[in-house]
C-alpha positions in Angstrom: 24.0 109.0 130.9 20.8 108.8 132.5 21.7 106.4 135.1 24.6 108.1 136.2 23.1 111.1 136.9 20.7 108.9 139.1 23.4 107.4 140.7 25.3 110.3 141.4 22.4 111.8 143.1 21.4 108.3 145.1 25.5 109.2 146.3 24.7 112.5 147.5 21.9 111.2 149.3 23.4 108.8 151.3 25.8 110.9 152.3 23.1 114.0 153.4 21.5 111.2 155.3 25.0 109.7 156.5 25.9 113.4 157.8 22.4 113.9 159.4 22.2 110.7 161.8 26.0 111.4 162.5 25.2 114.9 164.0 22.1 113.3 165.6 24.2 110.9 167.2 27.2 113.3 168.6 24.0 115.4 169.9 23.0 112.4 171.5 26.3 111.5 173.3 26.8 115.6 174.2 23.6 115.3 175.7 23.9 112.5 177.5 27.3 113.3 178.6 26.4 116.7 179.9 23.4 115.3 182.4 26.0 112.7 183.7 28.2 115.5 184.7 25.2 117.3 185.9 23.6 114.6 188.2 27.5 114.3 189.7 27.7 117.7 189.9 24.0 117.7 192.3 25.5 115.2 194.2 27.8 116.6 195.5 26.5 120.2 196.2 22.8 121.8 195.6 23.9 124.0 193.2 25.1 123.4 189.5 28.3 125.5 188.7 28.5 126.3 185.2 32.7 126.5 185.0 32.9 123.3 186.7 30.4 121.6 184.6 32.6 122.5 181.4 35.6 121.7 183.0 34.6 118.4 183.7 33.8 118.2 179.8 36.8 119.1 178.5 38.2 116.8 181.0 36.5 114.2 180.1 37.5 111.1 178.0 34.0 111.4 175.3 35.1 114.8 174.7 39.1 114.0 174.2 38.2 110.8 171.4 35.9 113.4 169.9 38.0 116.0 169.4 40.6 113.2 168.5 37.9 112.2 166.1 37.4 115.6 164.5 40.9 116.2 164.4 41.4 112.9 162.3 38.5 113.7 160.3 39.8 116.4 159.0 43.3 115.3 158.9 41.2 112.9 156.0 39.0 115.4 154.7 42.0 117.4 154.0 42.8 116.2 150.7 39.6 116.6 149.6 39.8 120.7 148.8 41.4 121.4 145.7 42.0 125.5 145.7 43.8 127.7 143.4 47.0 128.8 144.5 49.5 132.1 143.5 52.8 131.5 142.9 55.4 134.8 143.3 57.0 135.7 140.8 60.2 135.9 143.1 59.5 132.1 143.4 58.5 131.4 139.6 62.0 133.0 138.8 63.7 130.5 140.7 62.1 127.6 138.6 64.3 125.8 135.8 62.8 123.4 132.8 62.3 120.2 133.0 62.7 119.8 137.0 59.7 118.9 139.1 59.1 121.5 141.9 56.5 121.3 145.1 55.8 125.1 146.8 54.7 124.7 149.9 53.2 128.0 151.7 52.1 128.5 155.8 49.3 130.3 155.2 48.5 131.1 159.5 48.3 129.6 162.3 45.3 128.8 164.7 44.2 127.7 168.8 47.8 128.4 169.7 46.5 128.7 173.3 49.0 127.4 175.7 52.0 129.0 174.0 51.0 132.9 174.3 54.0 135.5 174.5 54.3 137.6 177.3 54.5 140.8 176.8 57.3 143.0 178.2 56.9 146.9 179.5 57.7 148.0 176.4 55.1 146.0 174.6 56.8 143.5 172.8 57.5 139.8 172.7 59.1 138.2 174.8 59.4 134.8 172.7 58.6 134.1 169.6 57.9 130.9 167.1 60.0 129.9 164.4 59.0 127.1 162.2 61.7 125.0 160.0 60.2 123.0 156.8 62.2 120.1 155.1 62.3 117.8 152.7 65.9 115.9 152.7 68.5 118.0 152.7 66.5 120.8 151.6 65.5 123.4 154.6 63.9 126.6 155.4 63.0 128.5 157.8 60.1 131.3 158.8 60.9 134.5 160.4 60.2 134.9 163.8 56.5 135.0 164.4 55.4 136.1 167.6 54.0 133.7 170.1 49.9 134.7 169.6 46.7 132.6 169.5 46.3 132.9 165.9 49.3 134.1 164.8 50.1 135.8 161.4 52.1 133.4 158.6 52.5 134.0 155.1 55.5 132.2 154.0 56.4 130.1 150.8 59.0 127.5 149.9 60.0 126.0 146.7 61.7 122.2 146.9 63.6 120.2 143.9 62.3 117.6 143.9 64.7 116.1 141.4 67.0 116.7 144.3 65.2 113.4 145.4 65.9 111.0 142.3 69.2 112.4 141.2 69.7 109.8 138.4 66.6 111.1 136.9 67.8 115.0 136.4 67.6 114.9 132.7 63.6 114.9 132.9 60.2 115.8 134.5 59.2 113.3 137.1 56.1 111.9 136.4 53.6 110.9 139.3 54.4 107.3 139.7 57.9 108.2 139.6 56.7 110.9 142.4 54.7 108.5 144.5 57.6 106.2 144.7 59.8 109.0 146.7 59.3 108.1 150.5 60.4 111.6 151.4 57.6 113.3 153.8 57.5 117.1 154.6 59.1 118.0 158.1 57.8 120.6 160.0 58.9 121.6 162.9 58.3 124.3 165.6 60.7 126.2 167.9 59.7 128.5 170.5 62.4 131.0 171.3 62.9 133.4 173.5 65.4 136.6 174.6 66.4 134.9 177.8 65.7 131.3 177.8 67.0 128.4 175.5 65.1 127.8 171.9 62.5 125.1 173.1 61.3 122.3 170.3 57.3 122.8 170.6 56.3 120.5 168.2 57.0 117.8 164.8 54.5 117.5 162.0 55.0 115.1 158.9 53.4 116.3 156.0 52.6 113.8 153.2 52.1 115.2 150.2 51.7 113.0 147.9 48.0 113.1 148.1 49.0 115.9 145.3 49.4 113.4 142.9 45.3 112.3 143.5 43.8 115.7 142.8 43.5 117.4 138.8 45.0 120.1 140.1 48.1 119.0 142.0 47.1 121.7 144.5 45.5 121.0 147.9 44.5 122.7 151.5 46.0 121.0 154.4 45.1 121.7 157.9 47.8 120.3 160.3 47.5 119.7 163.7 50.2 120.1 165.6 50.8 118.1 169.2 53.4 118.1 171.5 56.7 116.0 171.9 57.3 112.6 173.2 54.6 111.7 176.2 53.0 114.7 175.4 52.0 113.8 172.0 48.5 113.8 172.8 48.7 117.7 173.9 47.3 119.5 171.1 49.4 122.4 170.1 47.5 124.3 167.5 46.4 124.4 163.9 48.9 125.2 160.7 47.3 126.1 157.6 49.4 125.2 154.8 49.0 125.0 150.8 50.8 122.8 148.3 51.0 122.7 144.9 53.4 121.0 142.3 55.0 122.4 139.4 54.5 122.0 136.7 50.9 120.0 137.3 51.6 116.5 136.3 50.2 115.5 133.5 48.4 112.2 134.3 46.8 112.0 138.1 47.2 109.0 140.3 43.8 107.3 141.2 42.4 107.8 144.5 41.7 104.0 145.4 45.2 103.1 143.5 47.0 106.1 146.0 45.2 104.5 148.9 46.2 101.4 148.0 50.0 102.0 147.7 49.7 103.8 151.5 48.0 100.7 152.5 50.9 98.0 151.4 53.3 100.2 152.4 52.4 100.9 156.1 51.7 97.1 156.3 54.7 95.7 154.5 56.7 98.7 157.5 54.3 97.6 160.2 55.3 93.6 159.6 59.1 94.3 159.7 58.5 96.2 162.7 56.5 93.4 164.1 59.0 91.0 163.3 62.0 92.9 164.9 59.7 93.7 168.1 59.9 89.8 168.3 63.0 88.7 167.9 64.6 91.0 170.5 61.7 90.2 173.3 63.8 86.6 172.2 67.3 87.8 172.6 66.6 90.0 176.1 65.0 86.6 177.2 68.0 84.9 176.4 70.4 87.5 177.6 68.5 87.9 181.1 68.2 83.9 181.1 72.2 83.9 181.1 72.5 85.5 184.4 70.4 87.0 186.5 72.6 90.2 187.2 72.1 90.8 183.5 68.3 92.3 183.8 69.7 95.1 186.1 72.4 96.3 183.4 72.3 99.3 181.8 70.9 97.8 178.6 68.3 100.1 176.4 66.7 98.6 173.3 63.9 100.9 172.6 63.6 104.6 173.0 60.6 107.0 172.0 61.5 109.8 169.3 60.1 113.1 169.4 56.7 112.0 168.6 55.5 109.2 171.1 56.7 106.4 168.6 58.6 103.8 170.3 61.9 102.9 167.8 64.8 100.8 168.3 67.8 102.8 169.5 69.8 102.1 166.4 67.0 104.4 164.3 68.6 107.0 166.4 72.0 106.8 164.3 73.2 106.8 160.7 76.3 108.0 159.2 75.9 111.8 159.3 77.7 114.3 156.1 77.3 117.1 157.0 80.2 118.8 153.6 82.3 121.5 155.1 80.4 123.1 157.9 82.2 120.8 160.3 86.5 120.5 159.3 87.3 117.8 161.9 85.6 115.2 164.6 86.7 117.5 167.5 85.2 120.5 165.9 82.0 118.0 165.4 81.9 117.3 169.1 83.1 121.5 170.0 79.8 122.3 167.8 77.7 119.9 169.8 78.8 120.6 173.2 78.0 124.3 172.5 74.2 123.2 171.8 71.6 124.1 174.6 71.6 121.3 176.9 68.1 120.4 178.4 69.1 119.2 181.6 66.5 116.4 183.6 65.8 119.1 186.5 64.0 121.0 183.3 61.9 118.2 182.0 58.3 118.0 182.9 58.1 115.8 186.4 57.3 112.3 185.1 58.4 112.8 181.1 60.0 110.6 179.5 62.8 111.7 178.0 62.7 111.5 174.2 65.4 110.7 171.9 65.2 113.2 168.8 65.8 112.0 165.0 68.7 113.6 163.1 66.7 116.0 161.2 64.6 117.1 164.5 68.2 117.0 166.6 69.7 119.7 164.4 66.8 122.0 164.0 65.5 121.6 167.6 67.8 124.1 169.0 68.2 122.5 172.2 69.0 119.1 173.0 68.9 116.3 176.0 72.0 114.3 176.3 70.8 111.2 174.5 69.8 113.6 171.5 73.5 115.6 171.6 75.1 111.6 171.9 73.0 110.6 168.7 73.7 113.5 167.0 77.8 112.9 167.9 78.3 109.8 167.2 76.5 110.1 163.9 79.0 113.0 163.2 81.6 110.5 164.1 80.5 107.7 161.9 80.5 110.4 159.1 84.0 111.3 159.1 85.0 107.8 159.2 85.4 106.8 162.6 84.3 103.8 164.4 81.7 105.6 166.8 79.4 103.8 170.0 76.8 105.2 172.3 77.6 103.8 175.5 74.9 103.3 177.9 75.8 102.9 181.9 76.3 104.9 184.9 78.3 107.9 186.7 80.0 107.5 189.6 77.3 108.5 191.2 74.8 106.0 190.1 73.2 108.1 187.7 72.2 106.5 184.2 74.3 108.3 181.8 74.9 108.5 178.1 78.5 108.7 176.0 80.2 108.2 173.1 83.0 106.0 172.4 85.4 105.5 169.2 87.9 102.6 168.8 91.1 103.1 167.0 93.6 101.5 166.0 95.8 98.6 168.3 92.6 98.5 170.2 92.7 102.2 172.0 89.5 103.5 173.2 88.4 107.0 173.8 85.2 108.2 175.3 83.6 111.5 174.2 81.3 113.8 176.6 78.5 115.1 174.3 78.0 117.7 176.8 81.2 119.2 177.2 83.2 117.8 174.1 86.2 116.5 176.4 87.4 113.1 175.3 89.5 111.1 177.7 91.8 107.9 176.6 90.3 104.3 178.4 93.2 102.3 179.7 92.0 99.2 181.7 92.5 98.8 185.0 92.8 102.5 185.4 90.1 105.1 186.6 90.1 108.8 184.4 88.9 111.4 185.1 85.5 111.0 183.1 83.4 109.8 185.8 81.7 106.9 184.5 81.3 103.9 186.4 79.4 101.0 184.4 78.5 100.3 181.0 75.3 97.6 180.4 75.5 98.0 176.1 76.5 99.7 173.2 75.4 100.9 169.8 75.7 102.1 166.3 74.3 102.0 163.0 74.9 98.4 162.0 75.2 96.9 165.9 73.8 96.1 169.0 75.9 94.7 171.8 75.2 93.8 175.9 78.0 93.4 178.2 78.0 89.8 179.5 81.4 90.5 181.6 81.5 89.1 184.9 82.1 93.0 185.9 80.2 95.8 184.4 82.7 98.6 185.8 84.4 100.6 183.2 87.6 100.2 184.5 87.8 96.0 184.2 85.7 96.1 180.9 87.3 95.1 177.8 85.6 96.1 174.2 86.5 93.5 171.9 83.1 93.5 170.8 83.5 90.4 168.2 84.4 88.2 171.7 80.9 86.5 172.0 81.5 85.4 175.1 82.1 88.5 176.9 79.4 90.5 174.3 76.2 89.7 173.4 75.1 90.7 169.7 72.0 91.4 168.4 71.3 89.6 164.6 72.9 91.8 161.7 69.7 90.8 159.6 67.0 92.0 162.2 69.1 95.0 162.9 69.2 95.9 159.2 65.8 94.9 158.4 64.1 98.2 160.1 67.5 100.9 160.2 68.3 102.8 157.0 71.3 102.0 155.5 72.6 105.1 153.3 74.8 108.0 154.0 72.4 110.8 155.8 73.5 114.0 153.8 72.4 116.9 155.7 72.8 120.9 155.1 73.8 122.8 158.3 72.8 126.4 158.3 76.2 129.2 157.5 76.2 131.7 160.9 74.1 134.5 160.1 76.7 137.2 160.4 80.8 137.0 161.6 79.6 137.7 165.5 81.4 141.0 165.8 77.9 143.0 166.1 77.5 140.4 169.2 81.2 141.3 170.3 81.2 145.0 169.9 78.0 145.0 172.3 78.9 142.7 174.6 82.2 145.3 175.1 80.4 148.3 175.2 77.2 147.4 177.5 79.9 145.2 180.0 81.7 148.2 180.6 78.9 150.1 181.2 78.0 148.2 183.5 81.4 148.0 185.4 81.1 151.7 185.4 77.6 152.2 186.9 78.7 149.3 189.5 82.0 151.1 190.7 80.2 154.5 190.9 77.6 152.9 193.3 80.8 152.2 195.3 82.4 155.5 195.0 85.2 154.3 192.8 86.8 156.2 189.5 87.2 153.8 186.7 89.6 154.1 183.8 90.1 151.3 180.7 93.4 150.8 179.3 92.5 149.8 175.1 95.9 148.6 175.2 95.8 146.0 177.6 92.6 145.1 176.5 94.0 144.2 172.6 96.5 142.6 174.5 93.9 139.8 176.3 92.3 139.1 172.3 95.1 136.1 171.7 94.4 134.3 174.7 90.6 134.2 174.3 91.4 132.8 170.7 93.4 130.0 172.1 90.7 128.8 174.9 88.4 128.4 172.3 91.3 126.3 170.3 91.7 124.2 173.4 88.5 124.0 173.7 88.5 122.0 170.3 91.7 120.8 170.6 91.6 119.4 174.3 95.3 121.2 174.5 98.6 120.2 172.4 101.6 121.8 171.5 99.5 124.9 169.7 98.0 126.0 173.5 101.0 126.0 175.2 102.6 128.4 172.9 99.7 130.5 172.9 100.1 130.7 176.8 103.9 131.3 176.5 103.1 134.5 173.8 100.5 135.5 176.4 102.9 135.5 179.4 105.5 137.2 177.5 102.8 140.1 176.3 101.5 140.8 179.7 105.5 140.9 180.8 105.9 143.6 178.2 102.4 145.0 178.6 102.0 145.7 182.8 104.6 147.8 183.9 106.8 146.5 186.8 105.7 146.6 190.3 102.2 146.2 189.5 99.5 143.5 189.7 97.6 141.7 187.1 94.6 140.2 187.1 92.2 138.1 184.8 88.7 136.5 185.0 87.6 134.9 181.9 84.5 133.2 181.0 82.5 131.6 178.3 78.6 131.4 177.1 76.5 130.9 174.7 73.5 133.4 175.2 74.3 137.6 174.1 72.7 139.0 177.2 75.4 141.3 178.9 73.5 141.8 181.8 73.7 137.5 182.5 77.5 137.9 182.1 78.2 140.7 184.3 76.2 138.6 187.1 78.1 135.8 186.4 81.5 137.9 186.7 79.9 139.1 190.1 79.4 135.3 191.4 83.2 134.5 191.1 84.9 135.9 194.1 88.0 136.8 191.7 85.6 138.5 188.7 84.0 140.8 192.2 88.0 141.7 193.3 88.7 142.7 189.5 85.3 144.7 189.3 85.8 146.2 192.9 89.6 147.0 192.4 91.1 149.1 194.7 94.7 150.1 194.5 97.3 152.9 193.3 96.3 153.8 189.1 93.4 150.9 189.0 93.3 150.3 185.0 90.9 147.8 184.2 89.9 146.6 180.8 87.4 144.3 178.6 87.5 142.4 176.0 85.0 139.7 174.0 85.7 137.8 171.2 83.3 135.5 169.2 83.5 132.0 167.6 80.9 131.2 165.0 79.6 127.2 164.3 76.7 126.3 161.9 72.8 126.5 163.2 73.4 130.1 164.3 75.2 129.1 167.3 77.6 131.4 168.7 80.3 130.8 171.9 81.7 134.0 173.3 84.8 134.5 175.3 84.8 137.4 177.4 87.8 138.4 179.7 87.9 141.3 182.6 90.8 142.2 183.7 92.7 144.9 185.8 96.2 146.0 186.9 97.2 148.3 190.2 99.8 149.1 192.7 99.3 148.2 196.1 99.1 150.6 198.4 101.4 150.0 201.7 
């Protein structure tokens, strides 16, 4: 007993003595670095200027790695703090025997400095964070939380996680049983705002399976958060989170026996990774060697995901379930096209453009094209279609992303993630879609070039199992790195029905219209009437919408016809401007309406018994996204 006591106190020791010439050595380096910057700075000019001189040290390169340093020390040191943690009852009464549970709770935030809100004149807000946490198909998300340095979070979550190992429901999962689940913690941060498009700030993986190491399954973690894609080595800020499981296990996981599992498993992923980075340097060196026109097609093998890691593009795509929240692949491609788009001209100059994982896609709340293409064509694949990203051109040049789906006697249609249209490929024909040329194509499970002596859409023919017209990438590579099962995945139900957002966007528009005809000295009167009457026909645009027309629409436009017949009464004029968006902002649509030479004649009517009238009408998809139709419209006599 003796000589453990001694050895325990030779431990602490060394590491009093460890700690000591560590600090002595980062004083040395600060020191050393700081005359550097000094000497450069009296080089140049007589005077030493304080602000410059710390500039130039956060600037600099020693101070980056250390902070990098620190940051990584303490993303180690984190497991290290066991603390006692309260559970609400509200959250203990949600618990059931025999499962295995893991609360998770953001205790605050921290150094949130580039992301302040800007207040408005009345004091508040203008944007705010909101921070989703998931585990699989289990999601949450925080409350708004206003966009502050250190900004105030107390929020909990409880996760199944027998949810994870579903053929072990009938018992407690014990912690090797635990450790053997691959499923990390996803947090992720949105910055939203009243005016502007929800903004993904930032993707954290938490791995908590360091739980399983510590007596009391609990632990401190102290995330830090950095930005997305290139910018992943902008910090962001600082998350304070606790964890604990439930109930304790009962037997802990050795430290050394946890960091060895971590160990063989990042190796045995890093040496399939290796080995597919290998083969298809190989097979572009073969598909370039075949002609040399090849290397200038359109052909993308590796993309970077939302946090810097470079991943082959099939990673990008599985097949997506997504249960009733989406009835039909047209509704799946309405819902998508209806997503913020983040266009190029909004990405920062030089950025690489990052292609967003599944989970990230749907909870990012804005999306590029190749995210809303990934996103679509995993959709597809879910519902059982045979779904292609196609990578190529427009007609202008520009590189563009689509999706394509192959049916049956060979027809092809191409989707637009972006607007939802679909448009029929016949060859030797040019459609309306605009593309132009097409260098490959991928899914899941395949990865094809186009060897064809033409790369224009129109002459292309997608026989992909032709290998002399296609070049394929090895089924084995390919599945040695993508994951192979069904993604399940829980979309959010709308909030509310969209008639708060309706009745608003009514009222304030024709407040508007009135304040806007009184500055031009004109009476205004609204017919309710007429404005019922417009309801159907903003109905069956958003039907088309989905649809892309049919049978259904052009009814809908012959009961619409005959209701204005029967509705304006004979010898006057009618008139319509309708419009669609995604924001709530009344004031954004009215300037819209004012744009449109037609919505400024409706507005500014003039004419014998000017009637105008309003009406909005709302269309609900999952994630909270909401598409409003809003129609102005007026009848009058000329006068003469």
């Amino acid at each position: 007993m003796k000589s453990m006591d001694e050895e325990q106190k030779g431990k602490k020791i060394k590491d009093v003595i460890r700690n000591e010439i560590e600090k002595e050595c980062l004083q040395s380096v600060i020191d050393q670095l700081i005359r550097d910057v000094i000497q450069g700075e009296l080089a140049e000019s007589k005077d030493v200027d304080a602000d410059a001189v710390v500039g130039h040290l956060l600037d600099s390169t020693t101070v980056q790695s250390l902070i990098e340093r620190l940051g990584v020390m303490n993303h180690k040191s984190q497991h290290l703090v066991p603390t006692a943690i309260s559970i609400p009852q509200n959250i203990k009464d949600q618990m059931l025997d025999g499962r295995q549970y893991l609360y998770l709770k953001i205790c605050g935030g921290r150094a949130f400095i580039d992301h302040l809100g800007i207040s408005n004149s009345s004091g508040l807000h203008q944007s705010s964070f909101v921070i989703h946490v998931a585990l699989q198909t289990q999601r949450f998300k925080t409350p708004q939380i206003s966009c502050e340095c250190d900004p105030q979070i107390s929020e909990g979550f409880l996760f199944d996680l027998q949810q994870l190992k579903p053929g072990c429901a009938a018992k407690t999962l014990d912690a090797v049983e635990l450790l053997s689940l691959t499923a990390p913690i996803t947090l992720v941060v949105v910055k939203e705002g009243h005016v502007a498009n929800p903004t993904l700030v930032s993707v954290y993986t938490l791995e908590w399976h360091s739980l399983l190491t510590q007596p009391s399954s609990s632990n401190k973690f102290v995330c830090q958060l950095m930005g997305i894609g290139a910018e992943q080595q902008v910090p962001i800020g600082l998350l304070d989170i606790e964890a604990i499981l439930l109930p304790p296990v009962e037997k802990i996981i050795p430290h050394e026996s946890f960091v060895e599992h971590i160990h063989s498993t990042e190796t045995r992923q890093g040496e399939k990774r290796r080995l597919f980075v290998s083969y298809a340097r190989e097979w572009w060196r073969e598909y370039t060697e075949a002609s040399e026109k090849h290397r200038k097609r359109m052909v993308r093998i590796f993309a970077m995901d939302e946090c810097g890691k470079n991943r082959f593009v099939c990673e990008f795509v599985r097949v997506l379930e997504v249960g009733q929240a989406l009835k039909s692949p047209e509704e799946a491609a309405r819902w998508v096209s209806v997503l913020p788009t983040i266009l190029d001209h909004q990405l920062p100059a030089g950025a690489t453009k990052p292609w967003y994982t599944l989970g990230t896609a749907v909870m990012a709340g804005s999306l590029n094209i190749e995210g809303k293409c990934s996103l679509l064509c995993s959709l597809l694949l879910g519902f059982g279609l045979d779904a292609w990203i196609c990578i190529g051109t427009k007609q202008s040049g520009q590189p563009h992303v689509w999706i394509m789906t192959r049916g049956p006697y060979a027809a092809i249609t191409f989707w637009e993630a972006i607007t939802g249209s679909r448009y029929l490929h016949r060859v030797g024909q040019r459609a309306a879609h605009g593309y132009a040329t097409i260098g490959s194509v991928f899914n899941n499970k395949a990865f094809y070039a186009n060897c064809q002596v033409s790369e224009k859409i129109e002459y292309c023919s997608f026989v992909f199992e032709d290998a002399t017209i296609w070049k394929k990438m090895s089924y084995t590579a390919i599945s040695s790195i993508v994951e192979k099962e069904v993604y399940h995945l829980k979309l959010v139900s709308p909030a509310d029905n969209g008639n708060e957002r309706r009745i608003n966007m009514e009222i304030q528009l024709k407040l508007l219209i009135m304040e806007h005809r009184n500055d031009h000295g004109l009476s205004t009167h609204f017919d309710d009437h007429l404005s019922y009457v417009l309801t159907p026909a903003l109905w069956s645009y958003e039907r088309e919408s989905i649809n892309s027309g049919g049978l259904a629409e052009i009814r809908s436009a012959e009961f619409f016809s005959a209701a204005l017949m029967n509705t304006v009464p004979e010898g006057y004029t009618f008139k319509g401007f309708p419009l669609h968006f995604m924001h709530s902002s009344p004031r954004r649509a009215f300037s819209v309406i004012l744009n449109s030479s037609i919505g400024r004649e409706i507005i500014e009517g003039r004419g014998d018994n000017v009637t105008l009238a309003v009406r909005a009408v709302t269309a609900c998809y999952p994630e909270n996204v909401f598409v409003t139709w809003v129609m102005v419209a007026c009848t009058f006599r000329q006068l003469g």
